[in-house]
C-alpha positions, 0 to 999 in steps of 0.5 A: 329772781331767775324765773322765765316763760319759755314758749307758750306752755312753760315756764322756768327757772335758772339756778343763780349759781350754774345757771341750770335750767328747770322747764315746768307745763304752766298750764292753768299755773299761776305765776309762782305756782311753778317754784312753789311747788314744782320747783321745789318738790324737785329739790329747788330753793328758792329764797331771798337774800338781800332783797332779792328772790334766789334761786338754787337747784338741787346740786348747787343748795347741796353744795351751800348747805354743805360749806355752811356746815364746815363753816359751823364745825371750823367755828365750833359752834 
């Protein structure tokens, strides 16, 4: 997972894709509060795939969502 405090008051996460990075005020935030709910309110995945927890933001999850559909469509399914 991509995810990292920043100064004393933030936390991040990294897109595992662009490497875009999104702050979020983790005061009185548990650790996963940030991703859950921060995160993806704001479009974010986060999900796990292969054993390890991912990251994608908003732009990059559009950019898979929309190469699995032409994938379906090339496949007729």
């Amino acid at each position: 997972m991509a995810s990292f405090h920043y100064g004393d008051n933030q936390l991040g996460v990294v897109c595992d894709m662009c490497l875009h990075r999104l702050y979020t005020d983790r005061t009185g935030q548990e650790f996963p509060y940030h991703i859950t709910k921060d995160a993806r309110s704001q479009g974010w995945i986060h999900r796990k795939e292969s054993g390890e927890w991912i990251d994608y933001c908003p732009k990059c999850a559009e950019d898979i969502e929309t190469k699995r559909r032409e994938n379906r469509l090339k496949e007729g399914v």
